[in-house]
DOFI-496932 format. One line per field, with one value per residue (C-alpha): residue number from 1; x, y, z; residue in three letters. Coordinates in nm, 2 decimals, decimal comma. Each point is the difference from the previous one (the first is absolute). Example, Ala and Ser with C-alpha at 12.3 -4.5 7.8 and 13.67 -1.06 7.14 Angstrom:
2
num <- c(1/2)
X <- c(1,23/0,14)
Y <- c(-0,45/0,34)
Z <- c(0,78/-0,07)
residuo <- c(ALA/SER)
***
This chain:
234
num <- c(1/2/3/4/5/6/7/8/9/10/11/12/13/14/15/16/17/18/19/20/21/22/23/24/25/26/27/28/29/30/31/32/33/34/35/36/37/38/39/40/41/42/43/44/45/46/47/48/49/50/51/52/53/54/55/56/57/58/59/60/61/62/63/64/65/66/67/68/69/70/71/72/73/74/75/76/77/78/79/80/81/82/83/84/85/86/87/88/89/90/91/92/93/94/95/96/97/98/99/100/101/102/103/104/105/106/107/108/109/110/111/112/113/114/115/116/117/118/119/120/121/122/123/124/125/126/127/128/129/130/131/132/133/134/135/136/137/138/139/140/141/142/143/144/145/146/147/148/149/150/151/152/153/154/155/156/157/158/159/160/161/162/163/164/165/166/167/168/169/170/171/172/173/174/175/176/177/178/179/180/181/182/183/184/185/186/187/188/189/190/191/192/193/194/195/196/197/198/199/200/201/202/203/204/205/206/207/208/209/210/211/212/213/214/215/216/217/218/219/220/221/222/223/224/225/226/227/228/229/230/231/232/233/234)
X <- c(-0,49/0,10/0,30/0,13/-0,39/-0,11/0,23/-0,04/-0,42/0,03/0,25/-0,23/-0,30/0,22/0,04/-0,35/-0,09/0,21/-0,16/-0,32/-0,17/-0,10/-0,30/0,11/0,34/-0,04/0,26/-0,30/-0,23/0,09/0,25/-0,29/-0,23/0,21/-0,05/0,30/0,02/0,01/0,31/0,18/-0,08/0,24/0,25/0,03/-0,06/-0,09/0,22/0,22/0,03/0,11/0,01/0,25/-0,02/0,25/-0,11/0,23/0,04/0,18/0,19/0,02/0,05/-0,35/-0,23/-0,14/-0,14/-0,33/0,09/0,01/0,26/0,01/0,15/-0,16/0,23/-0,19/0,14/-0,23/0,15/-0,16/0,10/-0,13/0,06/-0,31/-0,26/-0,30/0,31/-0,02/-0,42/-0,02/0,19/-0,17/-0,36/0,09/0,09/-0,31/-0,20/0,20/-0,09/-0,40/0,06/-0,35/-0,12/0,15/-0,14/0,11/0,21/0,16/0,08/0,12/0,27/0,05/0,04/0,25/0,23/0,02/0,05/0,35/-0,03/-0,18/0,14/0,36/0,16/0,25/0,10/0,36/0,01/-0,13/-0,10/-0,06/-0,14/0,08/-0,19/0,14/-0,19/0,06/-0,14/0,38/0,09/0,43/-0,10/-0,18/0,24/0,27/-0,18/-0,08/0,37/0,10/-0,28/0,08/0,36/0,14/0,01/-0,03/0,35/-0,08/-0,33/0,17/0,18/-0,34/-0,32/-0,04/-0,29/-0,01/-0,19/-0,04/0,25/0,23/0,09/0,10/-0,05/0,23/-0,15/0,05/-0,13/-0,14/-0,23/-0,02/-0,43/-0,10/-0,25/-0,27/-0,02/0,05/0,33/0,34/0,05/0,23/0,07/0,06/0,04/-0,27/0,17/0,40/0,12/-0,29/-0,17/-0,32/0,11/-0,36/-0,19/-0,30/0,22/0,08/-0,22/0,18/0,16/0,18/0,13/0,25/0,16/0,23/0,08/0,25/-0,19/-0,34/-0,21/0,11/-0,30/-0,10/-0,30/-0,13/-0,28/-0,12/0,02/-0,31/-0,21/0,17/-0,20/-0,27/-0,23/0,15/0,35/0,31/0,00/0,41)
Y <- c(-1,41/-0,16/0,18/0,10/-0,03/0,21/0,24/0,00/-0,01/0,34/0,18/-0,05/0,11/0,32/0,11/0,00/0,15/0,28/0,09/0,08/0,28/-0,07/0,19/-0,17/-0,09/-0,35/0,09/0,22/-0,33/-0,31/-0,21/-0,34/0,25/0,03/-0,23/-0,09/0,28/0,27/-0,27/-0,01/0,41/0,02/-0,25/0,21/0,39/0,14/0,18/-0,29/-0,19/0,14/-0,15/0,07/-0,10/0,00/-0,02/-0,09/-0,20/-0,33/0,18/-0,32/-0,23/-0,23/0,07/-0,04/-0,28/0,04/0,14/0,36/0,21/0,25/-0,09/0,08/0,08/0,00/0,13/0,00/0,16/-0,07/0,12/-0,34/0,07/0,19/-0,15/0,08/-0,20/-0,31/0,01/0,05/-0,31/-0,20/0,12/-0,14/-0,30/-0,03/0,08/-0,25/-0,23/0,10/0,09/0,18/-0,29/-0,22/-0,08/0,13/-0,29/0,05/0,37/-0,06/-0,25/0,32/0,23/-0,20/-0,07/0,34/0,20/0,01/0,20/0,21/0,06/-0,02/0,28/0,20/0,20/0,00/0,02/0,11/-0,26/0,12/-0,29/0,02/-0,24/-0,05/-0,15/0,07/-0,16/-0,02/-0,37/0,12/0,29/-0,17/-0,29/0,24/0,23/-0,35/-0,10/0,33/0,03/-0,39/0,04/0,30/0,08/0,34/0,05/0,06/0,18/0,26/0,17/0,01/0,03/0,30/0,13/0,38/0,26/0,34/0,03/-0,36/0,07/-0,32/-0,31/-0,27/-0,36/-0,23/-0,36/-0,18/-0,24/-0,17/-0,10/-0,25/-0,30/0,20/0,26/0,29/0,13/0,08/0,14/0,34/0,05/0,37/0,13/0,14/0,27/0,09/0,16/0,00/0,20/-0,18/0,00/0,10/0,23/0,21/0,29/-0,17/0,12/-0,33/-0,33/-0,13/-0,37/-0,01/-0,26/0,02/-0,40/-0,01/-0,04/0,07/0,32/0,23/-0,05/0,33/-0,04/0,34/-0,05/0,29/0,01/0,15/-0,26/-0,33/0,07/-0,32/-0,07/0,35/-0,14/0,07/-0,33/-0,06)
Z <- c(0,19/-0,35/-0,03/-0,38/-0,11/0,25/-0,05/-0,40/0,06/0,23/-0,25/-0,31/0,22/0,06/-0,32/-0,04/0,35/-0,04/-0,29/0,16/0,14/0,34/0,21/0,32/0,16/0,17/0,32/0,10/0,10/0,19/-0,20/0,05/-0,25/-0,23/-0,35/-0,23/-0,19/0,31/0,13/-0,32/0,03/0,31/-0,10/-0,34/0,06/0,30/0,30/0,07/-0,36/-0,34/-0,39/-0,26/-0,36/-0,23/-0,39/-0,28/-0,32/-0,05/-0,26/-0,23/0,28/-0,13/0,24/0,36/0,16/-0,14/-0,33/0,11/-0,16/0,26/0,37/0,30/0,32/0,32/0,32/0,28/0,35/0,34/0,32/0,17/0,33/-0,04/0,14/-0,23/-0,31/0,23/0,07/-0,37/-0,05/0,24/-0,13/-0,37/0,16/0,16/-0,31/-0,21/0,32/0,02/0,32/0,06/-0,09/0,32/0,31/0,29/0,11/-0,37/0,03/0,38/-0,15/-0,32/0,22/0,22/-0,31/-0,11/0,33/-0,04/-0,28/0,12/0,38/-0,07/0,16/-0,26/0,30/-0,10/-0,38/-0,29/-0,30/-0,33/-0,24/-0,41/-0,21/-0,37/-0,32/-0,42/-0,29/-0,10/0,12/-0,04/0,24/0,25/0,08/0,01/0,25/0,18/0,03/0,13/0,25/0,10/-0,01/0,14/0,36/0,24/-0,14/-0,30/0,00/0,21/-0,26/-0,17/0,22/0,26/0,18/0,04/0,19/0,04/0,33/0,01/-0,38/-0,16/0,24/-0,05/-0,04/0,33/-0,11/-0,34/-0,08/-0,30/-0,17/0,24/-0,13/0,15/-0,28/0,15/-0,17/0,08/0,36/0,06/0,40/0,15/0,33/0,15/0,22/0,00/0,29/0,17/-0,29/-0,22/-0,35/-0,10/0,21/-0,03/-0,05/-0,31/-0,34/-0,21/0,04/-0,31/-0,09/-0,28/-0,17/-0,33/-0,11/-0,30/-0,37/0,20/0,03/0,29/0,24/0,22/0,26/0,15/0,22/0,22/0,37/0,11/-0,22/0,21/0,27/0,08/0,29/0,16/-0,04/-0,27/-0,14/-0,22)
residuo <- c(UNK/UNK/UNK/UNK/UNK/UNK/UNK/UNK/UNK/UNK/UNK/UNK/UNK/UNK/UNK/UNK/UNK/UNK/UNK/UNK/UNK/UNK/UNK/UNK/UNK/UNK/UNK/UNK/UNK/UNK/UNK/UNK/UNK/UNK/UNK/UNK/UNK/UNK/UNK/UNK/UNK/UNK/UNK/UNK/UNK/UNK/UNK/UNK/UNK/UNK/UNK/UNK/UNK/UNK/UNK/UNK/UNK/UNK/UNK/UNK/UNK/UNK/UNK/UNK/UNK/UNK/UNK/UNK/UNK/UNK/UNK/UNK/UNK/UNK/UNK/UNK/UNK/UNK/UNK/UNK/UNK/UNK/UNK/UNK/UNK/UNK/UNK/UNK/UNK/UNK/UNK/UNK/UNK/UNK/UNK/UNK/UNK/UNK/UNK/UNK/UNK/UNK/UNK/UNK/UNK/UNK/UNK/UNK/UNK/UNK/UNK/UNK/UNK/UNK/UNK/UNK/UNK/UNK/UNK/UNK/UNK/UNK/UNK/UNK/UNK/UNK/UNK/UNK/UNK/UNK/UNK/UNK/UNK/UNK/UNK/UNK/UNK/UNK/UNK/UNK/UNK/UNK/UNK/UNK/UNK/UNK/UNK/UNK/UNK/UNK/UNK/UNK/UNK/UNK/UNK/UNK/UNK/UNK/UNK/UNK/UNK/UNK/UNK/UNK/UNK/UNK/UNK/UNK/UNK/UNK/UNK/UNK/UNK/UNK/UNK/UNK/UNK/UNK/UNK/UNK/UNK/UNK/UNK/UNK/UNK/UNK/UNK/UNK/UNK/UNK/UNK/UNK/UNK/UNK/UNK/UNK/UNK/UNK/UNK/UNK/UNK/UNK/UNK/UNK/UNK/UNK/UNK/UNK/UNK/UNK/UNK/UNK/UNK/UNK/UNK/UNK/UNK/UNK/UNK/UNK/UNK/UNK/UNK/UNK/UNK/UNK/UNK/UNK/UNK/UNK/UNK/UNK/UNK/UNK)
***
């Protein structure tokens, strides 16, 4: 993946996707069917991804990076050990890639690169992926050094995950945006004490996050919609 383009090309194509009244939801066919737009769709609003954007002025400040004189803010929350997050992933890649196009030799040697995306085993954990871009250039580095800088210390005073019957769930393990453009990584347990943080019995999951001089962040996403290929997919 191409990293910080990547990740700026699927947050502008959110803004516009979640805009848009949809007939169909795209987790309800195989993910190879899907075209760009039903990917970005699942990366940006659906069960296991949500957008938030903040609108202000620059309030004198001259102007964004285009000229525009109001800022943008966009928060986009994925719960990417989801599988159907990680097979949209890989199906933009392979649109970006004309993968349909390839022979079979070609796909073989895809398909080979990509399965650990696809098959890694979250077992133990949780990860909830947060993707970060503005049209105010101050803004966005400073979101970048935090993200880049900080560590699971930090970010556990901030970020929780909650449901109906754990409560709060503290944060075990942080990563920060890798070159692969897939956003900063937040780590939770998958069970304590023997107990799955999310079950069925569940109706929400939250993911929360409150960074200093940003937007508090709140994710609700409800239980009994997580559910893909018969499974409950967080």
């Amino acid at each position: 993946m191409r990293g910080n383009r990547l990740s700026a090309a699927l947050v502008g194509a959110a803004i516009l996707v979640t805009a848009t009244v949809w007939a169909k939801k795209p987790w309800e066919q195989p993910f190879t069917e899907w075209n760009k737009k039903d990917a970005i769709k699942v990366l940006s609003d659906s069960p296991w991804a949500d957008t938030h954007i903040r609108r202000r002025s620059f309030a004198g400040r001259g102007s964004g990076l285009r000229g525009e004189k109001e800022v943008f803010d966009t928060f986009i929350v994925r719960f990417f050990s989801a599988l159907p997050i990680r097979e949209a992933y890989v199906r933009v890649v392979q649109i970006d890639n004309d993968y349909d196009e390839l022979n079979d030799a070609q796909r073989a040697a895809f398909d080979e690169r990509f399965a650990p995306a696809l098959n890694r085993d979250f077992g133990e954990e949780i990860m909830v992926s947060m993707d970060f871009q503005t049209n105010d250039q101050q803004q966005g580095l400073e979101m970048q050094r935090i993200l880049r800088v900080n560590t699971v210390a930090f970010f556990r005073q901030s970020a929780f995950l909650i449901s109906d019957r754990m409560g709060r769930v503290d944060l075990a393990g942080y990563y920060p945006p890798a070159p692969d453009g897939t956003g900063a990584k937040f780590i939770f347990p998958r069970q304590i004490d023997g107990q799955p943080v999310v079950s069925d019995d569940d109706k929400e999951v939250k993911f929360e996050i409150n960074i200093p001089d940003f937007p508090r962040v709140l994710v609700t996403m409800k239980v009994k919609n997580m559910t893909y290929k018969g499974k409950l997919e967080i």
